[in-house]
C-alpha positions, 0 to 999 in steps of 0.5 A: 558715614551712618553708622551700621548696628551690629548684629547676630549672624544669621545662620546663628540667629535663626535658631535661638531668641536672643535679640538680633541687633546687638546695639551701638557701642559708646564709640559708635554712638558718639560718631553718629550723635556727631553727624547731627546738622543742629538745624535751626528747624528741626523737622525730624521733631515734627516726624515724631510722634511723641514730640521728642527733642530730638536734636537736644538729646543727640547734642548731649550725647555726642558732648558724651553725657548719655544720662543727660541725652537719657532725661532729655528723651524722658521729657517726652517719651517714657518707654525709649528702650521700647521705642529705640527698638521696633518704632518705623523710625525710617516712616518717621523722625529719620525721614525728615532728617535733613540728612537723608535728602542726599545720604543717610538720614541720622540713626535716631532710633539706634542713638535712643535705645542706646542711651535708654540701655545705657541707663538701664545698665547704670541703673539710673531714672533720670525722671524726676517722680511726682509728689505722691503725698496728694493727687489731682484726682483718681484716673483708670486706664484700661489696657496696658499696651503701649497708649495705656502705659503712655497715658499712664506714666503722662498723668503719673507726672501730673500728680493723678493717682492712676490705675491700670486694668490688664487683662491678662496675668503681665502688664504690656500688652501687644509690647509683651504678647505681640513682638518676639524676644528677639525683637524686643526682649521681654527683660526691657519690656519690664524694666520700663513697666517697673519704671512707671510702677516707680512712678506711683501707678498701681497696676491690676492684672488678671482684669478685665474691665467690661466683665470684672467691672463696668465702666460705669462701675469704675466711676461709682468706685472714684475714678473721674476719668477713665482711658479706653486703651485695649487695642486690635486683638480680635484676629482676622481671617481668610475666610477660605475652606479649611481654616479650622484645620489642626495648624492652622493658626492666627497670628495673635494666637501664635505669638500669644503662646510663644511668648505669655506662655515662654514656649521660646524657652523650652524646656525650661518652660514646659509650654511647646507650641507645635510646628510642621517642618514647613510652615506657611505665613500669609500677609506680609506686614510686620506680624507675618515677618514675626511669625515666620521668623519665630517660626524657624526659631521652633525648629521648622525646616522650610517657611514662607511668607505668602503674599497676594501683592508684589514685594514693592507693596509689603507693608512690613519694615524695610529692615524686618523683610531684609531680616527674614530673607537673611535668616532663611525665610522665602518670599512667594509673591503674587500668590493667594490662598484659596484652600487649606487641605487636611488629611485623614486625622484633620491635620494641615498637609497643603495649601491651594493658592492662586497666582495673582497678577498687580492691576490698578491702586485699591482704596489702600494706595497699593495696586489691587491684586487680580486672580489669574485664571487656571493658575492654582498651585499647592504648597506642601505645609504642616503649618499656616499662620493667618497674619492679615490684620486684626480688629478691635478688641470687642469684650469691653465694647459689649459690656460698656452700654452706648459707647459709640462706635464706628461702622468698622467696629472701632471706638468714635472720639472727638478729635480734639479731646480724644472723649468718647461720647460718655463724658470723662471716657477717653479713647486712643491707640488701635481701639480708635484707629485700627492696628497701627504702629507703636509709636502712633499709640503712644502718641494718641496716649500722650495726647489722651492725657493732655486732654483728660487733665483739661477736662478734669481741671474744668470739671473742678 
């Protein structure tokens, strides 16, 4: 039988910010590692992104050497703490396990975040550091979000001297400013950053690459290769009257100042964000269960999520949905904003929406969602929070000259060797693809590395 994380009460939870799942114990970790099948193929590799071992890793740990199954995840996967936490595992590594064709698939996520806070707690680096004395060659890594910090750490381990531009004042990117305390708590966020700082990568905060330097003026500065990794930041909206209303958010702007800015821990952290006693979320993907769920946090009263589709076709993680419903959160489905309403002072007081009715699959796989006429109703708000998706980060993009971009505003790669159109820049995560997972970034990352190496191994 799988084993079930424990995790905070709900009627607890809602209201502070400490990590919901609690994390398997060495008993409960042992007997899941021990349901493994070993199978001689194992397709749960395949379903991983970064190409963990994964039956290696859960043998080791249900032979009861965590440290062991710790440095098997580290051959490939450098932020597991991270990964164990908010990676789809159920869209990936777990829906290939064998085991889920007729029950339930192993806990591989769970298993890795156990063995990678086993050795946070036993304060432990497994990984073995590079040679520092002499480098292969000078690379800059632009974004420290999850492809930045994987391309990092992958060439680190090469034996190249690596730099990483940040942008803002911490290191991490939409792994720090993005996911909620209480999903991945800040304290891991660091501790797997020190880890690449331990690696030998120097890390540059406060700049921002496209205004500070130019690409071009990173190569004249002795980097011979440079990785593109600044993700989807720039919001998206509805593009309905009143969106510039006072409380009105954007999602990226929400979380951004409740979690860079600590208003999580008021008052201890002089940085309040404020928040109506209802408050609405629109969209229904991972970013809106964040939102409405660190919006109960701040003390609001009543929060939905407003979605134009039906549940069946809500993007967000199974587990995030089910999360949210347990600590308060209301879903209103099939329903579409068409007006924010302000009153006399300019501030949010409501929300007109239309009830929408599913009609055939759209170009997203999911049933277009079609407006029924005269159905307009109002929902009494002080809050809304505008979480439908985010497009690429635009400020280095204006200021690299010729860089190639596609006709959604996002960085063209070779396939292949993940190059941009300017020799030695690489490309991968969001910048290239569009919002996406975690994981997916790290994987573009990894993959980004192998072909830098390649390419600098032939330019010598």
């Amino acid at each position: 039988m799988r084993q079930n994380m424990p995790k905070q009460n709900p009627e607890i939870r809602r209201r502070n910010f400490a990590e919901v799942a609690e994390g398997f114990t060495i008993k409960q970790a042992k007997l899941e590692a021990e349901r493994c099948l070993k199978c001689k193929k194992p397709r749960c590799v395949q379903g991983c992104p970064v190409e963990v071992n994964i039956p290696g890793f859960i043998s080791l740990l249900a032979a009861e050497q965590p440290g062991a199954a710790l440095a098997k995840i580290k051959e490939k996967n450098n932020l597991p703490a991270i990964c164990g936490r908010v990676c789809p595992q159920e869209n990936q590594c777990e829906k290939e396990c064998v085991l889920g064709r007729k029950g339930d698939p192993i806990a591989i996520g769970a298993l890795e975040r156990f063995c990678a806070d086993w050795g946070r707690t036993q304060q432990t680096n497994e990984q073995s550091h590079p040679d520092l004395s002499t480098t292969m060659g000078k690379v800059a890594i632009v974004g420290s979000g999850p492809a930045g910090l994987t391309a990092a750490a992958d060439l680190a381990l090469m034996g190249y001297k690596v730099t990483l531009f940040e942008s803002l004042h911490a290191p991490g990117g939409v792994l720090r400013y993005g996911i909620p305390e209480f999903r991945l708590p800040k304290a891991i966020v660091d501790y797997e950053i020190g880890n690449l700082a331990n690696l030998g990568v120097e890390i540059k905060n406060n700049f921002l690459i496209g205004q500070t330097l130019t690409i071009d003026e990173l190569f004249t500065q002795g980097y011979q290769a440079v990785f593109i990794g600044t993700g989807a930041g720039l919001p998206y909206f509805l593009r309905i009257p009143g969106e510039n209303l006072s409380g009105v958010y954007s999602a990226n702007e929400f979380l951004t100042r409740v979690n860079l800015m600590k208003a999580y821990r008021f008052p201890e952290y002089d940085t309040p964000i404020r928040i109506g006693k209802r408050v609405a979320v629109v969209g229904a993907g991972n970013v809106a269960m964040d939102s409405a769920r660190t919006a109960l946090r701040l003390g609001a009263e009543e929060v939905s999520i407003v979605y134009r589709r039906s549940r069946e076709e809500m993007p967000a993680r199974l587990e995030e949905i089910e999360n949210a419903e347990e600590e308060g959160v209301k879903l209103r489905l099939l329903t579409n904003p068409i007006e924010i309403l302000g009153d006399e002072s300019g501030e949010v007081k409501a929300m007109v929406c239309q009830k929408m009715s599913l009609g055939e699959p759209d170009a997203s796989g999911r049933r277009r969602p079609i407006p029924i006429p005269d159905s307009e109703i109002t929902l009494s708000v002080e809050t809304v929070v505008v979480a439908v998706g985010q497009g690429p980060n635009p400020i280095l993009l204006r200021g690299t000259k010729g860089l190639k971009l596609n006709k959604r505003g996002y960085i063209e790669v070779d396939p292949e060797t993940m190059m941009t159109n300017i020799p030695g820049v690489f490309a991968g995560g969001d910048i290239v693809t569009g919002a996406a997972t975690v994981i997916a970034a790290m994987g573009a990352g990894k993959r980004a590395a192998r072909a830098i190496e390649s390419y600098l191994t032939q330019e010598k």
